[in-house]
ROSE-4610 file (N, C-alpha, C; in Angstrom, 1 decimal, always signed):
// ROSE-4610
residu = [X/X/X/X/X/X/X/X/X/X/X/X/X/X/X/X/X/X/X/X/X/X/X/X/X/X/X/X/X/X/X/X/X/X/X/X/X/X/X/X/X/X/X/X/X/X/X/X/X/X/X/X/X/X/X/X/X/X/X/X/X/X/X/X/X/X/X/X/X/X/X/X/X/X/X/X/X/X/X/X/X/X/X/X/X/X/X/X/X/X/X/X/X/X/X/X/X/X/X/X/X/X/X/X/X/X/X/X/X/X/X/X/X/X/X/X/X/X/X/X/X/X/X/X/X/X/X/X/X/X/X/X/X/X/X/X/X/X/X/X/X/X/X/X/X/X/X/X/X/X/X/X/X/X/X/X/X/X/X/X/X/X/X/X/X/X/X/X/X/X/X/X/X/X/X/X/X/X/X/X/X/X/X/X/X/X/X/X/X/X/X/X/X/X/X/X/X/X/X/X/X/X/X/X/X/X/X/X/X/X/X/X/X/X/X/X/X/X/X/X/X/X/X/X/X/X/X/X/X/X/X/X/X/X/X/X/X/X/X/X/X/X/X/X/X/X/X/X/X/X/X/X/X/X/X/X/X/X/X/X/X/X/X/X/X/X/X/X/X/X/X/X/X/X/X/X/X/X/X/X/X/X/X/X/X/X/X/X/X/X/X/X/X/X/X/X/X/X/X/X/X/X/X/X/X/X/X/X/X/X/X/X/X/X/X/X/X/X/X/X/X/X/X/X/X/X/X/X/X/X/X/X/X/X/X/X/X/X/X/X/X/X/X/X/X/X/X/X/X/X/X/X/X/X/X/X/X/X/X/X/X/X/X/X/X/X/X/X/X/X/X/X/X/X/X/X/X/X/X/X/X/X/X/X/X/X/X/X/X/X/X/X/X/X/X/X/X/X/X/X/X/X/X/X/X/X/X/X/X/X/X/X/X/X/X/X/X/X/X/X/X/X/X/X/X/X/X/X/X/X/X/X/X/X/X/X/X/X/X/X/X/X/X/X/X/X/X/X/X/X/X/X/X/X/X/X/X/X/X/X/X/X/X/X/X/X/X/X/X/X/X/X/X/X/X/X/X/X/X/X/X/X/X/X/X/X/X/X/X/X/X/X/X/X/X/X/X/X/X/X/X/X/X/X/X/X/X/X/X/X/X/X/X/X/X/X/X/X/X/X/X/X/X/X/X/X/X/X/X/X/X/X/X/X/X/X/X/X/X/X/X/X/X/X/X/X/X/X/X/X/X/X/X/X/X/X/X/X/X/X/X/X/X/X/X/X/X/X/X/X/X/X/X/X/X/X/X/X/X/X/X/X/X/X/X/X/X/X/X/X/X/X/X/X/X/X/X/X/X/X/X/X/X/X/X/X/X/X/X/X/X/X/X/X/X/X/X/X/X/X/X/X/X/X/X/X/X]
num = [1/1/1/2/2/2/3/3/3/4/4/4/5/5/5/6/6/6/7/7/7/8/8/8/9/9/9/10/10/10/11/11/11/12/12/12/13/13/13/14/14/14/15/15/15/16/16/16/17/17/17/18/18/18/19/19/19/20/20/20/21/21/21/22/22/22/23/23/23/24/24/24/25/25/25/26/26/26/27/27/27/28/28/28/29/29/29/30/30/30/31/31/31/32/32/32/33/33/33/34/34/34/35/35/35/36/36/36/37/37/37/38/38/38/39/39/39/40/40/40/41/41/41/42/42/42/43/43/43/44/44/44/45/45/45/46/46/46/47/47/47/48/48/48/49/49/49/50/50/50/51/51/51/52/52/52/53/53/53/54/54/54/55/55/55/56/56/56/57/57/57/58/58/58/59/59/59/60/60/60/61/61/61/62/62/62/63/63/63/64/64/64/65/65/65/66/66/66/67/67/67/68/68/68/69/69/69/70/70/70/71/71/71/72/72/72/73/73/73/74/74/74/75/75/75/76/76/76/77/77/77/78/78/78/79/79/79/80/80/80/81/81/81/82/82/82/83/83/83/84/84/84/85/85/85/86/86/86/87/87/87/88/88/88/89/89/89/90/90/90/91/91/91/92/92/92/93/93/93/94/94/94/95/95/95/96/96/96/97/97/97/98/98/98/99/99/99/100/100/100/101/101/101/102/102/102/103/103/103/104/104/104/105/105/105/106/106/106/107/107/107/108/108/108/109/109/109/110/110/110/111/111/111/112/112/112/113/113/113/114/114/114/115/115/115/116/116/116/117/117/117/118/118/118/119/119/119/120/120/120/121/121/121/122/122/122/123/123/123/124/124/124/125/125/125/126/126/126/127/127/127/128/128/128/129/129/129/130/130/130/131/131/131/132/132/132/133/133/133/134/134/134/135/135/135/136/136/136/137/137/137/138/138/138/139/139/139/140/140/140/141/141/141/142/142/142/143/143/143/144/144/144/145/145/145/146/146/146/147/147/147/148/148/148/149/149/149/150/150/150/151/151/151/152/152/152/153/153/153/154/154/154/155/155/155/156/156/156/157/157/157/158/158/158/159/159/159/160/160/160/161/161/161/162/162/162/163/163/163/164/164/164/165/165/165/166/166/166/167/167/167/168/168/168/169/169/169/170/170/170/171/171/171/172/172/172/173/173/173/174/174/174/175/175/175/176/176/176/177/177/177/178/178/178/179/179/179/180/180/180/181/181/181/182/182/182/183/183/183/184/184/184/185/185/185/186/186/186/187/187/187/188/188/188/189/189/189/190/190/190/191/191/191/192/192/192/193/193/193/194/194/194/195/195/195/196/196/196/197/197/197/198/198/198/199/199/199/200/200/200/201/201/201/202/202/202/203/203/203/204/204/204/205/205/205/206/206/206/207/207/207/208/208/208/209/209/209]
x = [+51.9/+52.4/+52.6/+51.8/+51.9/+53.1/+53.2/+54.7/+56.0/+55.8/+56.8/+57.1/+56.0/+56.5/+56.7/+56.5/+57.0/+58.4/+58.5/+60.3/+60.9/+60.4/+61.2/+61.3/+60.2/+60.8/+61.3/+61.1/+61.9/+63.7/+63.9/+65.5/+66.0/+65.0/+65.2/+64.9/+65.9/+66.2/+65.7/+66.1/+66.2/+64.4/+63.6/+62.4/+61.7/+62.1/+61.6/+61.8/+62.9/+63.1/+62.2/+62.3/+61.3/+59.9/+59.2/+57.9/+58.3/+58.8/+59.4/+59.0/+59.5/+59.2/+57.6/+57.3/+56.2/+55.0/+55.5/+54.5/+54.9/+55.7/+56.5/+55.6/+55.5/+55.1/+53.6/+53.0/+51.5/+50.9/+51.7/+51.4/+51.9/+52.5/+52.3/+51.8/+51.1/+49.9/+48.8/+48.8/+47.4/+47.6/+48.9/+48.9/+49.3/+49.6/+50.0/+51.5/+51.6/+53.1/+53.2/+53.3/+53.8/+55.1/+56.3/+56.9/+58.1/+58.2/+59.1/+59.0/+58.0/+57.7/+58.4/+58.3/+58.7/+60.0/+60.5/+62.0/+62.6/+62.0/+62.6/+62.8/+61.7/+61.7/+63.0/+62.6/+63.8/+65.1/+65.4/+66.8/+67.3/+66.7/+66.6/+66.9/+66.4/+66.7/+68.0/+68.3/+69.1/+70.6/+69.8/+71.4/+72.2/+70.8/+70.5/+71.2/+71.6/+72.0/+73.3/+73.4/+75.0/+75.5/+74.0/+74.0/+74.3/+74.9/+75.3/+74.9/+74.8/+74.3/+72.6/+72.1/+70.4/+70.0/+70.9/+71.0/+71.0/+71.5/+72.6/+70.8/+70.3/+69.3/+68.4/+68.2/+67.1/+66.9/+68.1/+68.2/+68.7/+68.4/+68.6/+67.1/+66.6/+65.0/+64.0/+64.9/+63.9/+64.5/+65.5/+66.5/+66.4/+67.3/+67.9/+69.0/+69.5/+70.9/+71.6/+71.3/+72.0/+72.2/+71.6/+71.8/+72.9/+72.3/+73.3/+75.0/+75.3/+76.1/+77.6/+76.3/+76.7/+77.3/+76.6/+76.9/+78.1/+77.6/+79.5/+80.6/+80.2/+81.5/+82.3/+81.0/+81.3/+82.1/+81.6/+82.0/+83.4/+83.9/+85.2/+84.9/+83.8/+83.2/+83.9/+85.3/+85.0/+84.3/+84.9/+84.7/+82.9/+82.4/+80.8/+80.7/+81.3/+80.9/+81.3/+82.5/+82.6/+81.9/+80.6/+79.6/+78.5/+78.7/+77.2/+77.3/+78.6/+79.2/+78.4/+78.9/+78.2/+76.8/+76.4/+74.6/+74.3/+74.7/+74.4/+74.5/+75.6/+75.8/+75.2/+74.6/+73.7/+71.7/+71.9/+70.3/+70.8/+71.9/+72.1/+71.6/+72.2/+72.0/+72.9/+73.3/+74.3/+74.5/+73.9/+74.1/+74.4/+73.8/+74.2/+75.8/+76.1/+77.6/+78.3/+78.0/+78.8/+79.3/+78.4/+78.0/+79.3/+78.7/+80.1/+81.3/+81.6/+82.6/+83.3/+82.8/+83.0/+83.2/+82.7/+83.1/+84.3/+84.2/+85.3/+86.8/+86.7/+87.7/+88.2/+87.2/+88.0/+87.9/+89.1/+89.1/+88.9/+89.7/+88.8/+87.7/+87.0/+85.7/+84.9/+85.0/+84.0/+84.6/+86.1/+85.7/+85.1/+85.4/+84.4/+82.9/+83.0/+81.4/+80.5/+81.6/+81.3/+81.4/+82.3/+82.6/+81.6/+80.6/+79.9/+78.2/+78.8/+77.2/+77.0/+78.3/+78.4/+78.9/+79.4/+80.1/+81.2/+81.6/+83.3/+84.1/+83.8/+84.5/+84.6/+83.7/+84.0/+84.6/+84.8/+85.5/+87.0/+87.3/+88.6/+89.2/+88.6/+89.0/+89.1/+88.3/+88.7/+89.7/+90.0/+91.0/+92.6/+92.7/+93.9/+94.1/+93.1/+93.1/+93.9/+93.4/+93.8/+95.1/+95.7/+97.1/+96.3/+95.7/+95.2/+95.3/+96.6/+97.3/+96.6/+96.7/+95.6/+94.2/+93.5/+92.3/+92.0/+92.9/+92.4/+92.6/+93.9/+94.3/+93.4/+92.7/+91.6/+90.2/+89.8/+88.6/+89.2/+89.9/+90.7/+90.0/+90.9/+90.3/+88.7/+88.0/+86.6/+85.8/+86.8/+85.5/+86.5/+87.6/+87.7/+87.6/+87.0/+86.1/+84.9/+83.8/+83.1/+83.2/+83.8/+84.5/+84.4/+84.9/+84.9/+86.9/+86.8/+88.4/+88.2/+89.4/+89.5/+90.8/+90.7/+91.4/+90.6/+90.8/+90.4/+90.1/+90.1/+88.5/+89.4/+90.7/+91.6/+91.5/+91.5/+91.5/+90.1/+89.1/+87.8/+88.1/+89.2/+89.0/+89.3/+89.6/+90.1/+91.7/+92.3/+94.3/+94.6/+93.8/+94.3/+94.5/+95.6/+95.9/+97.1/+97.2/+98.4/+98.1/+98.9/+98.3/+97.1/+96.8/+95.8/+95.6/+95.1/+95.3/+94.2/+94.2/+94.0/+92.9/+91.4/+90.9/+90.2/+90.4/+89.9/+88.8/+87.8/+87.5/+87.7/+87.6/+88.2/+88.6/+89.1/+89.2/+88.9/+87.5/+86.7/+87.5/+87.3/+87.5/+87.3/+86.1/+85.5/+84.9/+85.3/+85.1/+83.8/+82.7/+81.7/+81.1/+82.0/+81.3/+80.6/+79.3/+78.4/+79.5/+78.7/+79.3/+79.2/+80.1/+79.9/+78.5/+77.7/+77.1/+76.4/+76.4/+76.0/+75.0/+75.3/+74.2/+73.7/+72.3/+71.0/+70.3/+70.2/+69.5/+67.7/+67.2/+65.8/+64.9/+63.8/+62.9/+61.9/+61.9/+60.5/+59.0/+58.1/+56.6/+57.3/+57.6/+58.0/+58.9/+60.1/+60.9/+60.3/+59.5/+58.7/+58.2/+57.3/+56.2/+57.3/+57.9/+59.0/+59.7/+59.9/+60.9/+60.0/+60.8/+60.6/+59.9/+58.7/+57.7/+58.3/+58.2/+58.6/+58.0/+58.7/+58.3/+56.9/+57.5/+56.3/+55.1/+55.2/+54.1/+53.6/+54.2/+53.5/+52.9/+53.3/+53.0/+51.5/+51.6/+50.4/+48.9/+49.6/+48.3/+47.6/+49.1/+47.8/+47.1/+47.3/+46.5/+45.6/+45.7/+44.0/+43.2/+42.1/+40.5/+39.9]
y = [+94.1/+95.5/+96.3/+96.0/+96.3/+96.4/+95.1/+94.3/+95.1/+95.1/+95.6/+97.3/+97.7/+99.6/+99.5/+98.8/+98.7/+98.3/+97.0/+97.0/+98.0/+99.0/+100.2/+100.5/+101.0/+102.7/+101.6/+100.7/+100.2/+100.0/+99.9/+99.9/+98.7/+97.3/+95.9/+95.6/+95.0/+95.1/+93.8/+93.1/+91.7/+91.7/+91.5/+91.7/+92.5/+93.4/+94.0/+93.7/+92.8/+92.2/+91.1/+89.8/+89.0/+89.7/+90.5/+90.9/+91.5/+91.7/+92.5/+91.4/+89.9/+88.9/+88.8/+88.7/+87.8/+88.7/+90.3/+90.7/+91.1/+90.7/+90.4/+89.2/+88.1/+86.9/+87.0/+88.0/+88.4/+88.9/+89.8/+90.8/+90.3/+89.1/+88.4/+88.0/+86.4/+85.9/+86.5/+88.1/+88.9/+89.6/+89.4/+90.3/+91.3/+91.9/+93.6/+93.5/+94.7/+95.6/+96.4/+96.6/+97.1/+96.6/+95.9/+95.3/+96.5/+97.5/+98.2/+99.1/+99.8/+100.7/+99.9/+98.8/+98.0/+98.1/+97.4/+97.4/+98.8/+100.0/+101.0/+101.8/+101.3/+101.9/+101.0/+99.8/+99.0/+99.4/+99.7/+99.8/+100.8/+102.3/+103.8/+103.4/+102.9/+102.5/+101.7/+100.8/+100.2/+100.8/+101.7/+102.9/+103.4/+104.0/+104.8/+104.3/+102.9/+102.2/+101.5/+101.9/+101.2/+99.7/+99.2/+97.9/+97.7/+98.0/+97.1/+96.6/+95.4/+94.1/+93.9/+94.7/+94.7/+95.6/+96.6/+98.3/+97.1/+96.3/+95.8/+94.8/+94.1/+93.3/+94.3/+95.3/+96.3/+96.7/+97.3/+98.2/+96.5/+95.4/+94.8/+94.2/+94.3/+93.3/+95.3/+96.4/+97.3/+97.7/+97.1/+97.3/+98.7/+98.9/+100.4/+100.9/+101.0/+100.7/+101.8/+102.6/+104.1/+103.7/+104.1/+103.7/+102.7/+101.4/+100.0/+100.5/+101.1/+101.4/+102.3/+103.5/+104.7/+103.8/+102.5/+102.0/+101.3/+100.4/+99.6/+100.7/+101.6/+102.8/+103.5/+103.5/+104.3/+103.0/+101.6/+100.7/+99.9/+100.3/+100.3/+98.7/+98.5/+96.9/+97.0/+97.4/+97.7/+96.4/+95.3/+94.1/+94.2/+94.1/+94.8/+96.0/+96.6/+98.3/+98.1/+97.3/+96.8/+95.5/+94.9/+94.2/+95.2/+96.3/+96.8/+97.7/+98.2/+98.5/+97.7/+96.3/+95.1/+94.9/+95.4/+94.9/+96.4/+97.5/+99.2/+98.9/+98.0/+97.4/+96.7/+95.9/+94.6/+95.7/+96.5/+97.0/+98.1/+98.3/+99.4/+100.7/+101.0/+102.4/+103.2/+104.2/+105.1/+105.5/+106.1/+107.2/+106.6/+105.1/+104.2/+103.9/+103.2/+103.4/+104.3/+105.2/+106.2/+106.9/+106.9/+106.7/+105.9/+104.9/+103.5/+103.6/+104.2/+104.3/+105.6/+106.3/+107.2/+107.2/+106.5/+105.9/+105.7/+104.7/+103.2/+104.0/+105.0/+106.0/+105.6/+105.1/+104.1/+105.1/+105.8/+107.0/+106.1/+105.2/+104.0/+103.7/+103.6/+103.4/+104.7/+105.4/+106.6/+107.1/+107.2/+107.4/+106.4/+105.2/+104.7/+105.0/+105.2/+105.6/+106.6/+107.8/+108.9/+109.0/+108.0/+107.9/+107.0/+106.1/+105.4/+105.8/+106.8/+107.3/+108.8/+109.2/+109.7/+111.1/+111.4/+112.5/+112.9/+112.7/+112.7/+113.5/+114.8/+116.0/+115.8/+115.3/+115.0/+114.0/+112.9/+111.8/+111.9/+113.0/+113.4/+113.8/+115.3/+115.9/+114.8/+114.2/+113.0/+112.1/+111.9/+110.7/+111.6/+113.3/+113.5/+114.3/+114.9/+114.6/+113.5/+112.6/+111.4/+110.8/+111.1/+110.6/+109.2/+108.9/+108.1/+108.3/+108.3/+108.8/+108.3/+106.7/+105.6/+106.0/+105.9/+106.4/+107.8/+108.8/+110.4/+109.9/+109.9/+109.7/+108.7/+108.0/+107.3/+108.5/+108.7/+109.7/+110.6/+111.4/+112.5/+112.4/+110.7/+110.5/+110.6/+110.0/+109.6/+111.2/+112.2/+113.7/+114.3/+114.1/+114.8/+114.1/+112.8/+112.0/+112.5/+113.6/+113.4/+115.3/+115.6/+117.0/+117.7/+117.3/+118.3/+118.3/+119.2/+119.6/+119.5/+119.2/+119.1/+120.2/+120.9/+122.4/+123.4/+123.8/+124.4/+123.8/+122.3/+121.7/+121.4/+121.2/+121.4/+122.6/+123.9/+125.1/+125.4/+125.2/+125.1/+124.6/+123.6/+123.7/+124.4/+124.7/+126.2/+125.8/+126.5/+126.2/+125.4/+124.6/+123.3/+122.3/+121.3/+120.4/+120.6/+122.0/+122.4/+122.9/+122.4/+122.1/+121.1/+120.3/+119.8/+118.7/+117.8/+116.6/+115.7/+114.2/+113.3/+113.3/+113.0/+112.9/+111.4/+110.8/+109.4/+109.4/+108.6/+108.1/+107.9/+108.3/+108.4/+106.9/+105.8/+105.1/+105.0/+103.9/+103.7/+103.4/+104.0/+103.6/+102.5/+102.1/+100.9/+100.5/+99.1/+98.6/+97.4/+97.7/+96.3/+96.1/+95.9/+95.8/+96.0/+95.7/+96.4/+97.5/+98.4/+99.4/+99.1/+98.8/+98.1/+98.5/+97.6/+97.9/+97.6/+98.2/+97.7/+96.7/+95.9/+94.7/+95.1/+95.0/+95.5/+94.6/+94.7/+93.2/+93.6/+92.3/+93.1/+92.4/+93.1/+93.1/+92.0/+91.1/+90.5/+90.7/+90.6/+90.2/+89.4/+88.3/+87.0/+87.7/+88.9/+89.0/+90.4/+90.9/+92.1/+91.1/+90.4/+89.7/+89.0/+88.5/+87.8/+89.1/+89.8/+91.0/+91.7/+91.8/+92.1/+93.1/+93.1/+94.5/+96.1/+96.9/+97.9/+97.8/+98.0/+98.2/+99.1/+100.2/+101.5/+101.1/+100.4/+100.3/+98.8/+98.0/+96.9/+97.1/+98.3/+98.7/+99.6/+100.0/+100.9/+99.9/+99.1/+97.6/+97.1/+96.9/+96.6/+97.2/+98.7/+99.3/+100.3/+99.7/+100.1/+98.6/+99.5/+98.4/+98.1]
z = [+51.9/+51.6/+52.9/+53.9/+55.3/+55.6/+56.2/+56.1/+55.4/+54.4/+53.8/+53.8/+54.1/+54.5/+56.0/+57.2/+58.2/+58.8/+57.5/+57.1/+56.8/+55.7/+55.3/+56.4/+57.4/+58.2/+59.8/+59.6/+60.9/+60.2/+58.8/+58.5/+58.5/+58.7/+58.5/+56.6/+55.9/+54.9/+54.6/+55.5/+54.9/+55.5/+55.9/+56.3/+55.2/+54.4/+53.7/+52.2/+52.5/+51.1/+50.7/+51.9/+51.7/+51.0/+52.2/+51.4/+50.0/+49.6/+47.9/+47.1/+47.7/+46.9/+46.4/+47.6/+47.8/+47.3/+47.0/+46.6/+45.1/+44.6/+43.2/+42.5/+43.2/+43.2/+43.3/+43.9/+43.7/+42.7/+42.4/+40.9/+39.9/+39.6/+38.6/+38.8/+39.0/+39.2/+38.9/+39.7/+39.2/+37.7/+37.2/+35.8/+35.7/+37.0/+37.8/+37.5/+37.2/+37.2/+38.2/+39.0/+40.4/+41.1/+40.8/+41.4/+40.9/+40.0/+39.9/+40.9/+41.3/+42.3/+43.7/+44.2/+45.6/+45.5/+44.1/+44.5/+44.0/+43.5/+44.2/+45.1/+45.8/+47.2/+48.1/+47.9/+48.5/+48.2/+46.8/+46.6/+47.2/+47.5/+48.1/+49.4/+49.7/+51.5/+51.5/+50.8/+50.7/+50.5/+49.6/+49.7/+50.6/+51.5/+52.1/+53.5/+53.7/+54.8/+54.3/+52.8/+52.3/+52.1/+52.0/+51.6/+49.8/+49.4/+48.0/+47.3/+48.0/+47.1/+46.9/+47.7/+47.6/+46.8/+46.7/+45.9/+44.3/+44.3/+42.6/+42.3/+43.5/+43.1/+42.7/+43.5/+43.0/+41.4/+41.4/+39.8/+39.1/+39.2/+38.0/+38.2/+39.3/+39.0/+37.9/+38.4/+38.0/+36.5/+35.9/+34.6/+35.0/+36.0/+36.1/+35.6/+34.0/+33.7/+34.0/+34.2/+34.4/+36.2/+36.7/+38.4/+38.9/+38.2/+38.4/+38.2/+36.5/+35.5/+37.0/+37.6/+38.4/+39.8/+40.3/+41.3/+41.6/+40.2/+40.3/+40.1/+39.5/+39.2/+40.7/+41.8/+42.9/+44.1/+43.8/+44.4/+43.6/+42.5/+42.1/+41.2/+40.9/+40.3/+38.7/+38.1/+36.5/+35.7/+36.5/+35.7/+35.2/+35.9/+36.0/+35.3/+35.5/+35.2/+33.1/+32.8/+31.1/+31.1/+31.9/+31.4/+30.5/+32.0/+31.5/+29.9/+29.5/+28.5/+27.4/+27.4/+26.6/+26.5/+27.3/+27.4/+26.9/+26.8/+26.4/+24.7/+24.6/+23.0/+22.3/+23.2/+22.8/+22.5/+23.4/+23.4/+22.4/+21.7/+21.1/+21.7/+22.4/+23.4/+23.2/+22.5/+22.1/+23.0/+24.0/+25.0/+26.4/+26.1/+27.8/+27.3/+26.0/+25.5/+25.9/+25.6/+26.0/+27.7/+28.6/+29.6/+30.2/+30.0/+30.6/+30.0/+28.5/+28.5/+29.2/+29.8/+30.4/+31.6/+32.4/+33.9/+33.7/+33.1/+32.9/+32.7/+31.7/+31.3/+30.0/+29.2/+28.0/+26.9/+26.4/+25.7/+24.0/+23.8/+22.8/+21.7/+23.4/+23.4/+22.6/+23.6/+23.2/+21.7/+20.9/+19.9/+19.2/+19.3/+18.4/+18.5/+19.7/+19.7/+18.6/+18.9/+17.9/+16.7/+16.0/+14.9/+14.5/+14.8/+14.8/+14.3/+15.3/+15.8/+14.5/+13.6/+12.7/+13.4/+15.1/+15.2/+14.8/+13.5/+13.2/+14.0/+13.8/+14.4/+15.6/+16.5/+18.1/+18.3/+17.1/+17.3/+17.0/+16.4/+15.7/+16.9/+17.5/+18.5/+20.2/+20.6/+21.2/+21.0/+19.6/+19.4/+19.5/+19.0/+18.9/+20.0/+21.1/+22.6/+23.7/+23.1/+24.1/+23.1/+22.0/+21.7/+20.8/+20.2/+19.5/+18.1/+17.4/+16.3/+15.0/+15.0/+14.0/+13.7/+14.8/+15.2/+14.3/+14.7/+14.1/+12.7/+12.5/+11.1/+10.4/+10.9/+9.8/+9.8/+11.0/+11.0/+10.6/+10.4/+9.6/+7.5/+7.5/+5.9/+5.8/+6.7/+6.8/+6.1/+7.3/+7.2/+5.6/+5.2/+4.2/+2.9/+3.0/+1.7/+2.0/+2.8/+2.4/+1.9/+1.8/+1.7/+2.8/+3.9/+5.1/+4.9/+6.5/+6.2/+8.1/+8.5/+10.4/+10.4/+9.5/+9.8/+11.4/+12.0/+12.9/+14.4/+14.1/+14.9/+16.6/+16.2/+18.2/+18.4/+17.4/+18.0/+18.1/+18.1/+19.1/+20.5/+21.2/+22.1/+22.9/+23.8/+24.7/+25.1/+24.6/+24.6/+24.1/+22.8/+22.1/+23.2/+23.1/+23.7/+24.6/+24.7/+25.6/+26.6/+27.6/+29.0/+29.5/+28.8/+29.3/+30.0/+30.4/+31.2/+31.4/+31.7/+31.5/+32.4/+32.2/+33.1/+33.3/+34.7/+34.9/+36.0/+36.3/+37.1/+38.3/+39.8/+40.5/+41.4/+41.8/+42.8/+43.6/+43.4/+44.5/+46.3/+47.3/+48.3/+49.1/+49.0/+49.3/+48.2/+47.9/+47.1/+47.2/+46.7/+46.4/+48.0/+48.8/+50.2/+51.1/+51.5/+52.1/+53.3/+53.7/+54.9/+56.3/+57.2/+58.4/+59.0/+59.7/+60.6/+62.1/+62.9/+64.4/+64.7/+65.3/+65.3/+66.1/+66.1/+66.8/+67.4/+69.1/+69.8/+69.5/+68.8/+68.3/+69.7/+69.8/+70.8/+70.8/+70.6/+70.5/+71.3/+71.6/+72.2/+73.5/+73.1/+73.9/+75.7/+74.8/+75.7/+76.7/+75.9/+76.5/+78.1/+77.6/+78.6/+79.4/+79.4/+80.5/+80.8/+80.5/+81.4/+82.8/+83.2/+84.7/+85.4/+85.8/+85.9/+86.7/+86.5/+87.0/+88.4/+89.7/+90.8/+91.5/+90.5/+90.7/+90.2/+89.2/+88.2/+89.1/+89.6/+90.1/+91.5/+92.1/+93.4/+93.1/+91.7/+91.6/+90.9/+90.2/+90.0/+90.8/+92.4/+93.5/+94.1/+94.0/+94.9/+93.8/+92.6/+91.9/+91.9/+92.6/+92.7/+91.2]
């Protein structure tokens, strides 16, 4: 564990990852749950230096789905970003559903979501929002079999649907790939002792008794 908080604040990743393992690999053996706390420390630093792909190992060894979900969105990953969609579906997560379908921009999605999830009236006003004609007009029949009426429910929103506009997800800039960085000539012990004594300092050795 040593090891591995001197990795953090020295900003060696890969040094700090190893120990991640190894003390992953300890706390099971021992029965311990501590390995979520390491790799979030890791993944934070990892951010924090624009590594990516250690950030993605992090939040999936810590089932970070929100974090992971937010990451591939900002690194432009959709393919990834409509997995995590599927796995929000598979754990039945209404709210992680919705979520991704919201990154992603899948107007679709989210009404099914709501109509699903029994929001009619938000699913009506989403579907005749986004031009989703089939969609309303079924959830339309849905709320007035159960005797509701979708009289009123676009003029709740502020100017109806006039003037309004499409909102997406913005276009990741960089996409998935770690963020360049400077290679660093590291110091060893070895090269310390073979480097060359300072003059002053060797002139002042000999002449202390």
């Amino acid at each position: 564990r040593t090891r591995f908080r001197l990795a953090l604040a020295c900003g060696n990743i890969e040094a700090a990852m190893e120990s991640a393992f190894a003390l992953e690999q300890a706390a099971d053996s021992d029965g311990k749950d501590s390995g979520r706390d390491i790799w979030g420390e890791l993944g934070s630093e990892a951010l924090r230096q624009g590594n990516h792909q250690v950030v993605e190992m992090s939040y999936q060894r810590t089932k970070d789905f929100d974090r992971l979900s937010f990451l591939y969105m900002i690194t432009g990953d959709n393919e990834k970003l409509r997995k995590m969609l599927k796995i929000a579906n598979m754990r039945q997560d209404i709210m992680g559903r919705y979520h991704n379908a919201l990154l992603l921009g899948d107007a679709s999605e989210r009404v099914q979501i709501l109509e699903q999830s029994g929001n009619l009236a938000l699913a009506y006003m989403c579907a005749m929002m986004h031009g989703l004609e089939d969609d309303a007009e079924r959830i339309k029949i849905a709320i007035e079999t159960n005797e509701g009426t979708v009289d009123g429910l676009i003029d709740k929103i502020g100017g109806g649907c006039a003037g309004g506009c499409l909102l997406q997800p913005p276009t990741a800039i960089i996409r998935s790939n770690n963020w360049p960085t400077l290679e660093v000539q590291k110091t060893t012990l070895e090269d310390i002792a073979n480097a060359q004594p300072d003059p002053e300092e060797e002139a002042y050795n000999q002449d202390t008794p």
